[in-house]
N, C-alpha and C positions, 0 to 999 in steps of 0.2 A: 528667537524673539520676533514680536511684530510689530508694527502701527498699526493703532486704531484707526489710523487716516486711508493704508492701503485698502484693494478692493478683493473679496475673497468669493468665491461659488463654494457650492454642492459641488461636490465630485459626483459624475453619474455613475462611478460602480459603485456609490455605497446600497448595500443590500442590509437589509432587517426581518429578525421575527419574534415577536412578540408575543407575551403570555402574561395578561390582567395587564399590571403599570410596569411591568420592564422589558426593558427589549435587548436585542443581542445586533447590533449591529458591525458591520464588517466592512472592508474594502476587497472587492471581487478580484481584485490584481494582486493586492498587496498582502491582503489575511487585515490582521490587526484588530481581532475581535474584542469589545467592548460590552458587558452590561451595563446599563445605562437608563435613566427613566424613560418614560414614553414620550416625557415635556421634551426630550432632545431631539428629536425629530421635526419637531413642529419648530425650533429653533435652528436647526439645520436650514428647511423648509427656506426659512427667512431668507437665504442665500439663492434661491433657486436662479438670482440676476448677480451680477456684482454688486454688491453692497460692502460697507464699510463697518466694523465693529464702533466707529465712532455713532453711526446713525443707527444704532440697535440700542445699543448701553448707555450710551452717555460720553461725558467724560475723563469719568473716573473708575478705573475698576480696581475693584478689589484683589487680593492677591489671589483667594478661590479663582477669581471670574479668567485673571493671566494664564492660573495653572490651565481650569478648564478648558481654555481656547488654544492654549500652549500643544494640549493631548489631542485635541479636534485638528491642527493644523501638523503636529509630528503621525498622524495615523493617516493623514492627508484624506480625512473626511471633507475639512474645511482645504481649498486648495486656490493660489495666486489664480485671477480670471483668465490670464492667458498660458496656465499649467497643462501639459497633454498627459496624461498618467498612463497612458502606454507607450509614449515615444521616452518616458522617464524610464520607465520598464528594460525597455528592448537596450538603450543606452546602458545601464546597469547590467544588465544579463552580457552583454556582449563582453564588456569586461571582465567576463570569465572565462569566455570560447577559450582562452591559453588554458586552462585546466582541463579541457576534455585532450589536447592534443599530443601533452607531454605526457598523459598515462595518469594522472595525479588523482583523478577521481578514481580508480580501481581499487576498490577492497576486496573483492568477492570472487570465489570460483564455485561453481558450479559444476562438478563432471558429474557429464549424463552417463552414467555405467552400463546402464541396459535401455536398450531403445525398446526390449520386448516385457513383457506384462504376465503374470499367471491368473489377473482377474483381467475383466473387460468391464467396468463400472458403463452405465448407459450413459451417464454424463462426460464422459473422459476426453477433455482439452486437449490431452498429450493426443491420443491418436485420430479424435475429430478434426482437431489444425492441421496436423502432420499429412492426414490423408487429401489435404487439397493443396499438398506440393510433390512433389520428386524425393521429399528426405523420406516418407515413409518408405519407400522404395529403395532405401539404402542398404546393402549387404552385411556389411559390419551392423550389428544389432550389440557385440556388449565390446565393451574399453577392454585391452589389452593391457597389462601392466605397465609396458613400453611407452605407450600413449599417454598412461596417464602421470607419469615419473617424467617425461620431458615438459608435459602442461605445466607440471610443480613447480619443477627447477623454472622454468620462465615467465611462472607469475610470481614466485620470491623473486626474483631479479627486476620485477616492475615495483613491488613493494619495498626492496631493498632500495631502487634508486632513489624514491623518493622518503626514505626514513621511517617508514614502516617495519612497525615488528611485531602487529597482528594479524595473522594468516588466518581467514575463513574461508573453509570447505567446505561444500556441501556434495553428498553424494545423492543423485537423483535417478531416473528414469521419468517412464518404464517403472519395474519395479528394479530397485540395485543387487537386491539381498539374492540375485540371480544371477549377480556374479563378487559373490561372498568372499571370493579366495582375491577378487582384485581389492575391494577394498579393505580388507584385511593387511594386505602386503604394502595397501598406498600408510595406510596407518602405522606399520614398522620405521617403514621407509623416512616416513617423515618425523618422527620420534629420533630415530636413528643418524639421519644425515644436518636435521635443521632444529632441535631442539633447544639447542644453545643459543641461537642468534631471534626463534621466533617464537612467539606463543599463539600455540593454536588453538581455535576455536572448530570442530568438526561438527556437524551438523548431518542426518539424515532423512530422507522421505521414503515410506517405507507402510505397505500394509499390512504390516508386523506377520503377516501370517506364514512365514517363510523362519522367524525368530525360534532361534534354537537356544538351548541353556549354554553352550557353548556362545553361541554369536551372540548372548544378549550378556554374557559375561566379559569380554575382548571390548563391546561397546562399553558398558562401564569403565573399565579400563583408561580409555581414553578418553572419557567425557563427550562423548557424541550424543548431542540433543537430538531426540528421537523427535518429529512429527510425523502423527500419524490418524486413519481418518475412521468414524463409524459415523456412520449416515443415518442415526435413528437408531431406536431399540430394534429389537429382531424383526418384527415385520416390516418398519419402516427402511432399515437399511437392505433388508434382503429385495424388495423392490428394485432397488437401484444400484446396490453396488455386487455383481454378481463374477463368477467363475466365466473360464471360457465356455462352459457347456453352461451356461445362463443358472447355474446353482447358486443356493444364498453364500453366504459368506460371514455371518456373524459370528458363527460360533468358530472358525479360522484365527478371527481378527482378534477375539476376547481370550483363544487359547496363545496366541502372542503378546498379548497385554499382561497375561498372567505370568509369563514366565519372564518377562523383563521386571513385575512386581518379586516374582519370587529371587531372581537375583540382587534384587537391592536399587535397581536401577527404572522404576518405574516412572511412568509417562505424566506429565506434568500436566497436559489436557487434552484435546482432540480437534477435528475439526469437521465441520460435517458440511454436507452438501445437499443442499435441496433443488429437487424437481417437481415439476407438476405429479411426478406419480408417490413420492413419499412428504407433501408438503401439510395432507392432512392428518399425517402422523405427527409431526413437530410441537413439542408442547413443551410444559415445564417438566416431563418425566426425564428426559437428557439431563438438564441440568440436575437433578435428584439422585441419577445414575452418575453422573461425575463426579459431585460431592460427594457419594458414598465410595468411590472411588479415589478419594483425594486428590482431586485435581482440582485446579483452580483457572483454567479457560477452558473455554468452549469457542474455538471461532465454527461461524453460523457462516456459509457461502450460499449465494442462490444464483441458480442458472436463468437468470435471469429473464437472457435473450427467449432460449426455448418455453419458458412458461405463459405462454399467450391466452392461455384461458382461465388463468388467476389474477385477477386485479389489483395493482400496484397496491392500492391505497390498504388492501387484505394482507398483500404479505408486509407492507409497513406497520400495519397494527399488529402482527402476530410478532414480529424483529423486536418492536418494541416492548410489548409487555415480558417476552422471553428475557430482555436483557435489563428492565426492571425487576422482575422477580428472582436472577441473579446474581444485580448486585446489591441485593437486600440479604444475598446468601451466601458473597464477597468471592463470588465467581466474575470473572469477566470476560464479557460476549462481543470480539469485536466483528469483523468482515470486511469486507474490502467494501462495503456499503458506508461503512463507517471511515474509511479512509479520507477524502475531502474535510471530515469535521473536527479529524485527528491532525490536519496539515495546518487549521486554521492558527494551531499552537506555533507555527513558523512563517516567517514575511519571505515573499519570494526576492527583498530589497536587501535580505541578508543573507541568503543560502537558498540552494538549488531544491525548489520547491517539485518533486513530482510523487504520481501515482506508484511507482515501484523501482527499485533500486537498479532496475534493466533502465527505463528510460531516464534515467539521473542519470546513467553509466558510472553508476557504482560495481554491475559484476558484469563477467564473463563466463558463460558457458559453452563447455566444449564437446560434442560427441563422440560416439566413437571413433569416427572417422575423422577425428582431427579438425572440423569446424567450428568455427568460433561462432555463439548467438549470443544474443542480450538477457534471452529467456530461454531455459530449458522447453519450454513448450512451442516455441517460435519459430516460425519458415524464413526468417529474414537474417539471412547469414553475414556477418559482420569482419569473417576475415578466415585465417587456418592456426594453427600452431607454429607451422613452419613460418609465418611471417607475425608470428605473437609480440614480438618487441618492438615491430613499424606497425601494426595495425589503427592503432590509433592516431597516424600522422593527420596532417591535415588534409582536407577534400579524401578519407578514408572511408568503405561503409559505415564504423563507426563513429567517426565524427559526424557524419550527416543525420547518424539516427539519432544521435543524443541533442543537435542541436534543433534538428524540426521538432522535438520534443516539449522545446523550451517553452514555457510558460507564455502565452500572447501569440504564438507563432503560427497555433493550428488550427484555420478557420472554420472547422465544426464546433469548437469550443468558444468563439468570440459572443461576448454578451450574454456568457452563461453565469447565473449568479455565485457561481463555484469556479471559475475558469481559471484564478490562481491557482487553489485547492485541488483538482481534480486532474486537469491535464489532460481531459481524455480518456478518463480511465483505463481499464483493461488492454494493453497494448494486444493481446492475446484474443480477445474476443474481439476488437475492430479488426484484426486479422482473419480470423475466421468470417465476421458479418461481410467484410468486403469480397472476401475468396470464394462465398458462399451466395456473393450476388441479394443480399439482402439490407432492408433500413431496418432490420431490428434494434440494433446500436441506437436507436433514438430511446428506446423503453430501455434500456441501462444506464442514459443519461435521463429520464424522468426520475430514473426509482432513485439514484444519486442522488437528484436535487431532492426529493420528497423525504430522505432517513436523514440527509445533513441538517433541512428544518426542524425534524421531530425531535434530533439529538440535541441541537440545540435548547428547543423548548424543555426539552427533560431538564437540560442545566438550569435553564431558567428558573423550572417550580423552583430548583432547592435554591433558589438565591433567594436573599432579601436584601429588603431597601434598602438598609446600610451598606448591601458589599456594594451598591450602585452610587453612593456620592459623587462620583465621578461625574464633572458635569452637573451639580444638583446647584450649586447657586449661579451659573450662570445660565439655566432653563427655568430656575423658577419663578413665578412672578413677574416676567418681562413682558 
């Protein structure tokens, strides 16, 4: 509750975008997105000094006018004059630092099965980061069975301490299905020793092109969610996503897809990657080729940093119309472009608000060599196996990475109009931008802010004035 007598400001992180008379306003720390008329900003506005709701309204408000100002001061739009909304911030986030340190955020494992590849895609994260440290240099190239049965046994024992009985794995690379016979065996193993006490969820990444009628029947089996990628129809992915001897790879990828279709176990969507060399292939035929495929997502990634001679505002219009004409065909197109306007659905005042479940420190991924990372793709090594049960103590590599992480904390990201939402983005690519001596990392935070506006205004057409009451008798007419 409040007085009308106390004195209230503008918060300056509130950000807005507007489409005709409604707007989507938000709090850049907090989330807390609102549609709302256009008259409420100009009513905000009123605040830009300390002002009092007695000296706007009157006297007497209505119960509208309580609610209205009730939801403007609980979204801390409207906020006490002497409020700091990041010292509120960093005070609340702190009171969670004991959740990175006891192990309590860990859900996730990640073993990297193969550090080595049978394609060489032009855009490939895993061995572009990897080659600007010492891990690509690493000897062990695929997990031993050994290695990967001690990771298990003591990440159930981190999930067990704290009352967890849902186990996520993912098996990663490289490509994994290059070493078939380990994750086959982790898959017995774990059916066999921990089936009773856990329920697993398996998960693989995978350019299917490796998928035998055998191995895509054992993945059914266990319910292992396949992702997997085509970069375009055949000219456009054969550009880009090619063999070691630089050959296409379409018809690899699609004779993989088809025999995980023919054992009953087919591929729910794909995910494609664009570059400057296949991005003026990208159209609505993808999406026409998935549906006819039954699938139902497409995620859409763009190499963002490397496209320097396609202008943002280009590949926003083309993200855009692709993932209009999709979900008019009840496909859906997200990306990690879309990530910020997908966060804005969470307040960082109630849950740990980040760009990927590495800098949350929800997972752990381990190589073959027994290292522990945040990110399969990542050079910032977070601990080993042998010390997998202390690694998340306090003043740990992992407690440092997850809490410079934290929302407010990383000064490239301050007074960004996403800076709760985003985080930063791409832990993987400011890795690489930094390793690689380069400020391309600023055009992945333009194109961020530039698809979180447009998504928004997308929401916006499909609303009308009714869903916007909110706020409607105490902007109008004042």
């Amino acid at each position: 509750m409040f007085s009308i007598d106390d004195f209230f400001v503008k918060s300056k992180f509130i950000q807005s975008v507007n489409d005709g008379d409604l707007v989507v306003i938000w709090h850049s720390l907090f989330g807390h997105p609102k549609i709302v008329p256009i008259e409420t900003l100009g009513f905000l506005e009123s605040f830009s000094e300390p002002t009092t709701i007695h000296s706007l309204l009157g006297d007497e408000l209505t119960g509208e006018d309580q609610e209205a100002i009730n939801e403007l001061l609980r979204c801390y739009f409207l906020i006490p004059e002497n409020f700091d909304d990041r010292a509120f911030l960093e005070a609340q986030i702190r009171e969670r630092e004991a959740e990175i340190v006891n192990g309590s955020l860990i859900d996730y494992l990640e073993l990297i099965i193969s550090e080595a590849c049978n394609f060489r895609c032009t855009y490939c994260i895993h061995f572009n980061n990897l080659e600007t440290s010492d891990r690509i240099n690493n000897s062990k190239k695929f997990m031993r069975f050994d290695t990967a049965k001690e990771t298990i046994d003591r990440y159930l024992e981190i999930l067990r301490g704290h009352g967890k009985r849902i186990a996520e794995i993912n098996f990663g690379g490289g490509e994994p299905l290059l070493a078939w016979l380990v994750i086959n065996q982790v898959l017995k193993y774990c059916r066999a020793a921990y089936s009773s006490e856990f329920k697993f969820r398996f998960s693989i990444n995978t350019n299917a092109s490796l998928i035998t009628s055998e191995i895509a029947a054992t993945l059914k089996e266990h319910c292992v969610e396949i992702a997997s990628s085509l970069d375009g129809l055949h000219d456009g992915n054969n550009r880009v996503r090619l063999t070691k001897s630089e050959g296409g790879t379409f018809s690899r990828i699609i004779r993989g897809f088809d025999v995980l279709e023919q054992a009953g176990h087919p591929l729910e969507g794909i995910a494609v990657t664009v570059t400057e060399k296949n991005f003026h292939e990208l159209d609505e035929s993808i999406i026409d080729w998935a549906i006819a495929r039954g699938m139902k997502n497409v995620r859409i990634d763009i190499d963002i940093v490397n496209m320097m001679e396609i202008p943002i505002e280009d590949i926003v219009i083309k993200l855009i119309w692709i993932r209009h004409y999709a979900a008019a065909r009840g496909v859906d197109v997200p990306g990690f472009w879309s990530r910020p306007a997908e966060n804005l659905n969470e307040s960082t005042l109630e849950s740990r608000v980040a760009f990927c479940g590495a800098v949350r420190g929800n997972s752990m991924c381990v190589s073959p060599s027994g290292e522990i990372y945040g990110c399969g793709y990542s050079t910032t090594q977070l601990g080993s196996i042998s010390e997998i049960q202390s690694f998340h103590a306090p003043s740990s590599a992992y407690h440092r990475f997850v809490r410079d992480h934290f929302t407010g904390v990383m000064e490239m990201c301050k007074g960004c109009i996403i800076e709760g939402q985003c985080g930063g983005g791409c832990n993987i690519t400011q890795e690489f931008a930094r390793a690689a001596k380069t400020t391309k990392i600023e055009r992945m935070c333009d194109f961020y802010r530039r698809m979180t506006q447009e998504i928004l205004r997308e929401q916006l057409r499909g609303a009308t004035a009714s869903e916007s009451g909110f706020l409607q008798t105490a902007t109008e007419g004042r």
